[in-house]
Residue frames as a rotation matrix with the C-alpha (Angstrom) as fourth column:
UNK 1
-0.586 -0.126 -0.800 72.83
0.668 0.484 -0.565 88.89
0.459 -0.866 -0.200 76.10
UNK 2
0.386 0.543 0.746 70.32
0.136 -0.833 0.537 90.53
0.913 -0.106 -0.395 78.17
UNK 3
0.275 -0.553 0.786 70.86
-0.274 -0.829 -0.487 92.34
0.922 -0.081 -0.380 81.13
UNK 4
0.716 0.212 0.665 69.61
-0.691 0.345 0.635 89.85
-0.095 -0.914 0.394 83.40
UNK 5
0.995 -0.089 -0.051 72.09
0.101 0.946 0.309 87.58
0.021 -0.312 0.950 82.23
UNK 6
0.053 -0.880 0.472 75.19
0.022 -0.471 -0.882 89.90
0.998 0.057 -0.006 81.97
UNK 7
0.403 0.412 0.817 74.19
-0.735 -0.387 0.557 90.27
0.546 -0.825 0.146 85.48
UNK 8
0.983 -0.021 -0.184 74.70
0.037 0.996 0.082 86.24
0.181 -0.088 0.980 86.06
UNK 9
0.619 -0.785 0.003 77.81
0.717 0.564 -0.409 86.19
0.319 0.256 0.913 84.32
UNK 10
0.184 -0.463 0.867 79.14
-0.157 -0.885 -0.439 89.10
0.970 -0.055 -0.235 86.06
UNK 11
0.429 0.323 0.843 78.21
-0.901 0.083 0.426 87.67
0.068 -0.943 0.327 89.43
UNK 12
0.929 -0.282 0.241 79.83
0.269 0.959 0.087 84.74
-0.256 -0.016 0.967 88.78
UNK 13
0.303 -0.917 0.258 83.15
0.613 -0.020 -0.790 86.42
0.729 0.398 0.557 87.66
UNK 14
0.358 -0.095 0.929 82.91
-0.804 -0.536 0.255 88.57
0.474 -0.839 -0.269 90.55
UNK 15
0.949 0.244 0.198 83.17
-0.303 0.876 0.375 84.52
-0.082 -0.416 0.906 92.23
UNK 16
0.847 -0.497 0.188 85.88
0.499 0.866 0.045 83.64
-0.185 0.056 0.981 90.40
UNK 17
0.071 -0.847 0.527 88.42
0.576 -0.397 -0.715 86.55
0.815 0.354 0.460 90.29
UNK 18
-0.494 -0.327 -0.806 88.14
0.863 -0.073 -0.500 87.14
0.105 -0.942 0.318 94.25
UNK 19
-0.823 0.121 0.554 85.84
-0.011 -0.980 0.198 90.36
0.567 0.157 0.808 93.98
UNK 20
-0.143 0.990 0.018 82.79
0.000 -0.018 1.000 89.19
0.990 0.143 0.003 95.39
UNK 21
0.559 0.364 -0.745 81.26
0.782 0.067 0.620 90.00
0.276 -0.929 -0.247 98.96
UNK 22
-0.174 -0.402 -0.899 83.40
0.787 -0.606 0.119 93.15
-0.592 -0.686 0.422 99.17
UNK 23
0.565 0.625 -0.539 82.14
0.401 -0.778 -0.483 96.98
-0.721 0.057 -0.690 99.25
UNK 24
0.675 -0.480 -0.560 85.46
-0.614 -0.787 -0.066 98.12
-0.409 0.389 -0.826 97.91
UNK 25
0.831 -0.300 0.468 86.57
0.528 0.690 -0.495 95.18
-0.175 0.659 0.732 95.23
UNK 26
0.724 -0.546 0.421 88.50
0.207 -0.410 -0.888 96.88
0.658 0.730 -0.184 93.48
UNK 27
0.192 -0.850 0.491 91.11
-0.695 -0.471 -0.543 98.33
0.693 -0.236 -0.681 96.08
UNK 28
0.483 0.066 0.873 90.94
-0.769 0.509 0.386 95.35
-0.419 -0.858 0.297 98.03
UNK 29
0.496 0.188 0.848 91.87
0.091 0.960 -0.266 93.11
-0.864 0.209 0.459 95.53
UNK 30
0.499 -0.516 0.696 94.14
0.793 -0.051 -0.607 94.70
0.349 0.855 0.384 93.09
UNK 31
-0.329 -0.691 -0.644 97.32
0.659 -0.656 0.367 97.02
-0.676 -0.304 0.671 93.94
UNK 32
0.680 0.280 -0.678 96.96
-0.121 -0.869 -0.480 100.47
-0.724 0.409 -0.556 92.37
UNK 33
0.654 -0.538 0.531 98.36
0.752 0.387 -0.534 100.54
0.082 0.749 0.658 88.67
UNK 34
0.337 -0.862 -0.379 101.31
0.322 -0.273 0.907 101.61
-0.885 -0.428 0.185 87.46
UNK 35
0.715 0.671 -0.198 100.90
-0.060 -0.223 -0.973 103.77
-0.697 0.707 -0.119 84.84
UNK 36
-0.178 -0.887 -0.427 104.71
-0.965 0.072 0.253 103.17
-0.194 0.457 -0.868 83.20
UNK 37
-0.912 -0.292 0.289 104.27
-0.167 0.906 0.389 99.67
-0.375 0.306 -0.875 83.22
UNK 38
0.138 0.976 0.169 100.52
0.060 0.162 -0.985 100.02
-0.989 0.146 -0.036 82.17
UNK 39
0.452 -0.434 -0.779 101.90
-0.632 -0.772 0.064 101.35
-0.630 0.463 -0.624 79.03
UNK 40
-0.763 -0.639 -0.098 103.90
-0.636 0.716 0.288 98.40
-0.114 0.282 -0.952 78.48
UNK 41
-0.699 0.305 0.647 101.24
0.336 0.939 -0.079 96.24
-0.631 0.162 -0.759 78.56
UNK 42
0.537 0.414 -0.735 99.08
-0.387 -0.653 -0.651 98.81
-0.749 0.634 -0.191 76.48
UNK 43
-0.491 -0.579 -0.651 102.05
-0.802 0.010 0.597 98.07
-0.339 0.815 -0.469 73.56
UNK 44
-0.865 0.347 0.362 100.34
0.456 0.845 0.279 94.14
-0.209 0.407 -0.889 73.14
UNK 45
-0.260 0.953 -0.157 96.84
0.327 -0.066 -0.943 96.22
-0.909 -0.297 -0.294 72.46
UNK 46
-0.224 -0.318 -0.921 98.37
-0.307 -0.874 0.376 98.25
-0.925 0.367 0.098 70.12
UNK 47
-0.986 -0.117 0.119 97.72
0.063 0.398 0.915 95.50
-0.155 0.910 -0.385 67.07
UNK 48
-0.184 0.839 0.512 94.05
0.895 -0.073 0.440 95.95
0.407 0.539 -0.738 66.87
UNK 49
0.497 0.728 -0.473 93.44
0.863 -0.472 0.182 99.48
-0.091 -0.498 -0.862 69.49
UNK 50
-0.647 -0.537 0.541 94.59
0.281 -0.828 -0.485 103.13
0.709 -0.162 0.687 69.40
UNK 51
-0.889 -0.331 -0.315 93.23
0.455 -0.570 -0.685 105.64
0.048 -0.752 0.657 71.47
UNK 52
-0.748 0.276 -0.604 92.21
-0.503 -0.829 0.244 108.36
-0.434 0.486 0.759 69.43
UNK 53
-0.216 0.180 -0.960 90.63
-0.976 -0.036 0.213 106.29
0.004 0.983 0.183 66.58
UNK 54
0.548 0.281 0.788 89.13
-0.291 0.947 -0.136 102.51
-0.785 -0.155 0.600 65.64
UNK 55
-0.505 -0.602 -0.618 91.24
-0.850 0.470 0.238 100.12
0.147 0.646 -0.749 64.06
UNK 56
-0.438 0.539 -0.720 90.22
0.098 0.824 0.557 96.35
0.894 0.173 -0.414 63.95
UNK 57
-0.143 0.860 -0.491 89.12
0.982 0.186 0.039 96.93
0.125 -0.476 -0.871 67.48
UNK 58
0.644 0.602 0.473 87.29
0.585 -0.785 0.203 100.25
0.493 0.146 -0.858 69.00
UNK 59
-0.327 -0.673 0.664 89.38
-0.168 -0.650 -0.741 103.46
0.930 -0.354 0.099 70.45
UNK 60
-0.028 0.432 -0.901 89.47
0.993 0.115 0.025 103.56
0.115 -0.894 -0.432 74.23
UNK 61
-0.935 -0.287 0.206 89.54
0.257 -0.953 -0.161 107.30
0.243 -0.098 0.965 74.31
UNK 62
-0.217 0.877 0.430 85.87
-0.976 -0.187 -0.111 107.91
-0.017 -0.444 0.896 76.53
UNK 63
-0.446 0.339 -0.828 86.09
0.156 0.941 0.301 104.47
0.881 0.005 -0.473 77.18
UNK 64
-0.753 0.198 -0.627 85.01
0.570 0.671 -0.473 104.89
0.327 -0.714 -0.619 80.93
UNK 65
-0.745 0.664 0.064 81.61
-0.099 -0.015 -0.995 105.21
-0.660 -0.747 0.076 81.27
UNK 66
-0.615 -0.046 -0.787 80.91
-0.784 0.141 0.605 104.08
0.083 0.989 -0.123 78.10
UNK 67
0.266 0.959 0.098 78.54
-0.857 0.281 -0.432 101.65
-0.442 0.031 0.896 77.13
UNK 68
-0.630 -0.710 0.315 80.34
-0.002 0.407 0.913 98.75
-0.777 0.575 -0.258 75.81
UNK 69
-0.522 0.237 0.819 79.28
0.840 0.310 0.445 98.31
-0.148 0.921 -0.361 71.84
UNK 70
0.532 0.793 -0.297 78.24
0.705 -0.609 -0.364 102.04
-0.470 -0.016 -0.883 71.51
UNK 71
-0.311 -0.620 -0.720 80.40
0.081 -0.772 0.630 103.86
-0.947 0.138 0.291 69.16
UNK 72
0.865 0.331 -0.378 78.52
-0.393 -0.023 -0.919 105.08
-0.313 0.943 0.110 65.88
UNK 73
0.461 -0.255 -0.850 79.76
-0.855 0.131 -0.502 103.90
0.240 0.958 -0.158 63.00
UNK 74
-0.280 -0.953 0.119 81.70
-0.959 0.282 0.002 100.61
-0.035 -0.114 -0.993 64.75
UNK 75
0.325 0.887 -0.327 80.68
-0.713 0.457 0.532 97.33
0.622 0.060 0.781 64.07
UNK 76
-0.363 -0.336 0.869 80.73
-0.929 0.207 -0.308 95.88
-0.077 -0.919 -0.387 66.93
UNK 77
-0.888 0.252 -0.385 79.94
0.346 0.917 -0.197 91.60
0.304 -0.308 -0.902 67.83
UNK 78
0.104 0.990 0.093 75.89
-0.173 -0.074 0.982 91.60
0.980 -0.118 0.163 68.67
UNK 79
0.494 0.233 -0.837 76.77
0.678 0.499 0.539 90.27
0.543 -0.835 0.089 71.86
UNK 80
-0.672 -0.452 -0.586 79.03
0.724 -0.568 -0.391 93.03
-0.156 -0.688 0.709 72.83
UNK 81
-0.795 0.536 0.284 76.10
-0.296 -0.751 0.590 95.55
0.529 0.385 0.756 71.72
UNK 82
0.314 0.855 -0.413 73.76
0.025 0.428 0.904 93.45
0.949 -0.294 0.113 73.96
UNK 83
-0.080 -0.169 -0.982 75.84
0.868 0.472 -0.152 92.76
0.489 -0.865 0.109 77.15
UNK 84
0.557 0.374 0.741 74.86
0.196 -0.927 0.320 96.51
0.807 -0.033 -0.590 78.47
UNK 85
0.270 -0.844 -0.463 78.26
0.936 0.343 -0.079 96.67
0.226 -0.412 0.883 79.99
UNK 86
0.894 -0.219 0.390 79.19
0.030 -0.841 -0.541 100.18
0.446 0.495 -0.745 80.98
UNK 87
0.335 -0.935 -0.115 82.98
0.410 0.255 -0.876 100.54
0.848 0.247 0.468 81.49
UNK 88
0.508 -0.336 0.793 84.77
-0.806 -0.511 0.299 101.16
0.305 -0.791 -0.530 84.92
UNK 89
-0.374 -0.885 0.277 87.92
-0.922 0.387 -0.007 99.96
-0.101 -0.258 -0.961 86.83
UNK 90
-0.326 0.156 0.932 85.52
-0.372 0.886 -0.278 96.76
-0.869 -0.437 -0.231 88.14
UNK 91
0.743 0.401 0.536 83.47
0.060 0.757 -0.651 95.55
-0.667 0.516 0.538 84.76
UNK 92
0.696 -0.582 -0.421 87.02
-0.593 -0.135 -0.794 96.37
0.405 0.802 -0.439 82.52
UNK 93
-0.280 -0.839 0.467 89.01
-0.959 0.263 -0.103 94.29
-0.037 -0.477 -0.878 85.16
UNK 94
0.318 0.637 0.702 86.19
-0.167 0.767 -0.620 91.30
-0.933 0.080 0.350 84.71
UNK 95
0.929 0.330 -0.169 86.23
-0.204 0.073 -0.976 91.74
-0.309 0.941 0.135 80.89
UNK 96
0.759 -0.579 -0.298 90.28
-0.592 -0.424 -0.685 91.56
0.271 0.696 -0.665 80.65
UNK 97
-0.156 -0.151 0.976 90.43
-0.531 0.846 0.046 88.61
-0.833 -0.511 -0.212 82.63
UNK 98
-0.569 0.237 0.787 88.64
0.400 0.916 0.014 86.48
-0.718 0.323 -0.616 80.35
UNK 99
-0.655 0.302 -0.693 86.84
-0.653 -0.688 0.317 88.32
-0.381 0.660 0.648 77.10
UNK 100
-0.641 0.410 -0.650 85.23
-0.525 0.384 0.760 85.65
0.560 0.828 -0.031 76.11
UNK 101
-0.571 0.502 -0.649 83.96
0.633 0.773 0.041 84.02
0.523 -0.387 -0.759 78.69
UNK 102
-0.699 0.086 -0.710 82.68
0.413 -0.762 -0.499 87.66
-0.584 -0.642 0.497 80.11
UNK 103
0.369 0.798 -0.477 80.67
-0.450 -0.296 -0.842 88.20
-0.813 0.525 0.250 76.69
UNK 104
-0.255 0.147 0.956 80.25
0.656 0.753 0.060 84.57
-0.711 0.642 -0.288 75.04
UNK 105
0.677 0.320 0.663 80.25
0.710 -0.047 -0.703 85.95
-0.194 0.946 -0.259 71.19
UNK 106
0.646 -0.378 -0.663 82.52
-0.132 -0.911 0.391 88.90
-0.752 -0.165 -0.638 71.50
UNK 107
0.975 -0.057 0.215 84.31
0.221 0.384 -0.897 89.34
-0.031 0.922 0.387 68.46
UNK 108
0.473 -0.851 0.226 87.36
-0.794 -0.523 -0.309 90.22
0.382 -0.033 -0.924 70.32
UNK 109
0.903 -0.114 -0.415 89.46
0.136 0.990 0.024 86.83
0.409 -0.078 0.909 70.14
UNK 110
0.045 -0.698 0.715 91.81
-0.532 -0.622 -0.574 87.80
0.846 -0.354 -0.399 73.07
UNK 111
0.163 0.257 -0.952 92.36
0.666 0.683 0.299 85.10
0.727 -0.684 -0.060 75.94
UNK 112
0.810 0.581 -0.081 93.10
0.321 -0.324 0.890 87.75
0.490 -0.747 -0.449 78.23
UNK 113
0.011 -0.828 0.560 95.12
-0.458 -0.502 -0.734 89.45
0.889 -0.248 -0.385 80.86
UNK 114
0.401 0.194 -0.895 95.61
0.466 0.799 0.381 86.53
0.789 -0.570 0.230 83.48
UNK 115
-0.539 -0.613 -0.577 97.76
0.804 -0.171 -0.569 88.65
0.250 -0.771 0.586 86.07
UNK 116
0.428 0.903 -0.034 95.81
0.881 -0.408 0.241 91.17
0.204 -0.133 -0.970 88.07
UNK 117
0.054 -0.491 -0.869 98.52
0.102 -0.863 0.494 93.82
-0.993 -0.115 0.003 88.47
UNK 118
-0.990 -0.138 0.040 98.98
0.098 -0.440 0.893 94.20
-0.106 0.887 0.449 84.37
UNK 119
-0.124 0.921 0.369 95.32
0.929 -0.022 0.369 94.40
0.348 0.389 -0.853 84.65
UNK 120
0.527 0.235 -0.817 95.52
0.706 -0.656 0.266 97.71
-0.473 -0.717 -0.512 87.00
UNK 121
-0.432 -0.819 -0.377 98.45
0.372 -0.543 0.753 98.95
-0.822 0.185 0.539 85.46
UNK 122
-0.700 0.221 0.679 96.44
0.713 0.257 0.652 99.03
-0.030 0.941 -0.337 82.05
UNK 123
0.072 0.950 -0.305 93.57
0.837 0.109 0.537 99.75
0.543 -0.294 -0.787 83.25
UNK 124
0.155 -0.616 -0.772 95.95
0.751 -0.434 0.497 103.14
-0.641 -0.657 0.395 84.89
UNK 125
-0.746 -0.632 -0.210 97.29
0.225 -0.537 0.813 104.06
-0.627 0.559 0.543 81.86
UNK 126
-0.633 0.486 0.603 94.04
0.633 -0.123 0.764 104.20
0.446 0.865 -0.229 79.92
UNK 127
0.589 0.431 -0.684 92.13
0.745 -0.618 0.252 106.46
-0.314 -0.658 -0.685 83.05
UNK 128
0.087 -0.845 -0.528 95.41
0.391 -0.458 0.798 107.99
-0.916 -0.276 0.291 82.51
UNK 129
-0.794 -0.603 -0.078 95.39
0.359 -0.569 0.740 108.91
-0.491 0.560 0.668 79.03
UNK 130
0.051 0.896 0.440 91.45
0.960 -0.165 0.225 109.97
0.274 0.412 -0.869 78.90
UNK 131
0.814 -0.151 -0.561 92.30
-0.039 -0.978 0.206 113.30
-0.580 -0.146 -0.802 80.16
UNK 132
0.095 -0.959 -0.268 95.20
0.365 -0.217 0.905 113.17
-0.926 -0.184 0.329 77.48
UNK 133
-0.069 0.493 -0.867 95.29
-0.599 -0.716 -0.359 115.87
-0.798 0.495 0.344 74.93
UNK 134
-0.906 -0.098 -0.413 95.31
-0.421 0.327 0.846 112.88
0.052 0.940 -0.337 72.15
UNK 135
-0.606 0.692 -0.392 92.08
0.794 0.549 -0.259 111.64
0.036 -0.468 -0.883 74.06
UNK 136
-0.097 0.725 -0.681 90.49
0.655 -0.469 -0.593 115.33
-0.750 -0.504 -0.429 74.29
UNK 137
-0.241 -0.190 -0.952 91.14
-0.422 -0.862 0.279 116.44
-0.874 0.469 0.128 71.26
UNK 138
-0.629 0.253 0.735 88.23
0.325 0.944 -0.047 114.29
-0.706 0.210 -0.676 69.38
């Protein structure tokens, strides 16, 4: 996907998950997580992600500001290595709505997190555990 059309399909999910036309999306439009119950919803991640380390999918540990499809040695879906995504509260709340429909090819076969509070909360607890010593000790 190039960048002009990640662009598209970003702008259009901005459309359809209430984000669009405002400076501050993100706090307008989603309650601050809760990193206890982020946690919990972390546990459903837990079959393909760790932190630290890649398992069937990639570690989030420096996930945010990350490039999406940029860890050596991972083989990542071509389309997630193309969609020049770089991770933060607003394109990881887009992408955990709807994975697939955020980056058509992704090889992560996840319908999604449909409730926007377990998206914050998540999306808490992983901000939350990049500054944790399993997360800084890489």
């Amino acid at each position: 996907m190039t960048q002009i059309q990640w662009l598209a399909v970003l702008g259009a999910s901005l459309c359809v998950y209430g984000v669009a036309g405002s400076s501050d999306a993100w706090s307008r439009n989603v309650a601050p997580g809760n990193v206890v119950n982020g946690e919990a919803v972390y546990s459903r991640c837990l079959a393909c992600h760790a932190l630290a380390y890649d398992r069937t999918g990639p570690r989030h540990c420096g996930l945010f500001g990350r490039q999406a499809g940029s860890i050596p040695g991972y083989a990542y879906s071509q389309a997630m290595k193309e969609s020049k995504i770089i991770w933060d509260d607003d394109t990881l709340n887009l992408f955990l709505a709807d994975p697939m429909h955020v980056v058509p090819g992704t090889s992560m076969g996840y319908a999604g997190i449909p409730d926007k509070q377990e998206r914050a909360d998540l999306i808490a607890y992983l901000k939350k555990e990049n500054n944790s010593a399993a997360c800084l000790v890489r």
